[in-house]
C-alpha positions in Angstrom: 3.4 -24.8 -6.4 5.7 -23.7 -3.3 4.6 -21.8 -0.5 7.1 -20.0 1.7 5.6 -18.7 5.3 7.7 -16.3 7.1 7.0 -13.4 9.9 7.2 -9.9 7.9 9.2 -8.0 11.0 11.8 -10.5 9.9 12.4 -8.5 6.6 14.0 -4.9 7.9 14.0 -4.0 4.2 9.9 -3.8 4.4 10.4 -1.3 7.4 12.9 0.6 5.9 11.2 0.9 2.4 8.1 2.0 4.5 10.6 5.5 5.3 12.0 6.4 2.0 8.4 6.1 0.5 7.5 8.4 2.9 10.1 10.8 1.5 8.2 10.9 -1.8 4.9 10.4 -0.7 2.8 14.1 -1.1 0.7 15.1 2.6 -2.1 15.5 -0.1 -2.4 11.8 -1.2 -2.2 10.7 2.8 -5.0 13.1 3.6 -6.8 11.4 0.9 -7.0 7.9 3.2 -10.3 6.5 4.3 -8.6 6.4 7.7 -7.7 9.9 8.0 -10.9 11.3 6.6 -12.8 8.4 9.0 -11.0 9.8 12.3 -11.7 13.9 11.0 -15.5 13.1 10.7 -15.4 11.0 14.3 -13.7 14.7 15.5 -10.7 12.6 16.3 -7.1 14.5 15.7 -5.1 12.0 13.6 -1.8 11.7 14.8 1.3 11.2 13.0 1.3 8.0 12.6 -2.1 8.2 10.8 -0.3 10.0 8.0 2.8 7.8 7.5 2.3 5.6 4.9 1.4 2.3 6.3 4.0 -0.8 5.6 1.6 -1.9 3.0 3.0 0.0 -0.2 6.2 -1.5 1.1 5.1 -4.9 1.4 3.6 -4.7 -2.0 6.7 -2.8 -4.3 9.5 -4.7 -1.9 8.1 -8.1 -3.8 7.6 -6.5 -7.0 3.8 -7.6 -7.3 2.5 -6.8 -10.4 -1.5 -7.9 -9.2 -2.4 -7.8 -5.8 -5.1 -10.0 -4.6 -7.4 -7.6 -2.2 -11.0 -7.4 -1.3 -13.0 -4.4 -2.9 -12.6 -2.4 0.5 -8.2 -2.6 0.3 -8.6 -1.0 -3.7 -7.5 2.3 -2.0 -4.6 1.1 -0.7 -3.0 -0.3 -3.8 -4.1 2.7 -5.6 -2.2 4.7 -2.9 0.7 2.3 -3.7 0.3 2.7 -7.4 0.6 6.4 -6.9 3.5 6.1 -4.5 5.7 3.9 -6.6 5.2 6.2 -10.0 6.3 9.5 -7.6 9.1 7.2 -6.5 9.9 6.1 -10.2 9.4 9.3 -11.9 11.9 10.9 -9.5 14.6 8.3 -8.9 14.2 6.1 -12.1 12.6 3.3 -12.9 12.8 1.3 -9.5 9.1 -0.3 -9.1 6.7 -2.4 -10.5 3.5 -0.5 -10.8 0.8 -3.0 -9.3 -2.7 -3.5 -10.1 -5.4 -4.7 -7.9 -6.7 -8.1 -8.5 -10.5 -8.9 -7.5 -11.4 -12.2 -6.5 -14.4 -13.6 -8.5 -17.4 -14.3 -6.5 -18.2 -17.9 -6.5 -22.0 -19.0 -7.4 -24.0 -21.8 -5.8 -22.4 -25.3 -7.7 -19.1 -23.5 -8.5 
């Protein structure tokens, strides 16, 4: 197996994904993020840059991942992406790979 390492700001595609999702991406679904509602309940004003989709949906349909490996707290955010990409598809065509999270297994004592 290969590995490739590289810095993601070097991929301008990943940044300028991030803005045409945003032109498909409904206000509702953004007000639906665990850090918008977290900064409303702290009586914090979310800015704008709360609501922009966050380069994660990009990072995730730019590589065409079909699982993505998260932890139980980052489900949201590839169900966000799931959602984003099928708005994105239904509209423009079939264009993205609709991921699925993928859960680690916990690993027992002697595994």
């Amino acid at each position: 197996m290969k590995s490739v390492f590289f810095k993601q700001s070097d991929v301008p595609e990943v940044a300028e994904l991030t803005w045409l999702l945003t032109t498909v991406t409904p206000m509702g679904l953004l007000e639906r993020a665990t850090s918008y509602k977290d900064k409303i309940a702290k009586g914090i004003s979310p800015n704008h840059g709360c609501l922009l989709i966050r380069a994660d949906a990009a990072d995730i349909l730019i590589y065409d991942s079909n699982i993505v490996p998260v932890g139980r707290d980052q489900k949201q955010h590839v169900e966000m992406t799931r959602d984003i990409a099928v708005k994105f598809n239904e509209t423009y065509g079939q264009t993205f790979v609709i991921p699925e999270p993928g859960f680690a297994r916990s690993r027992g004592a002697g595994d």
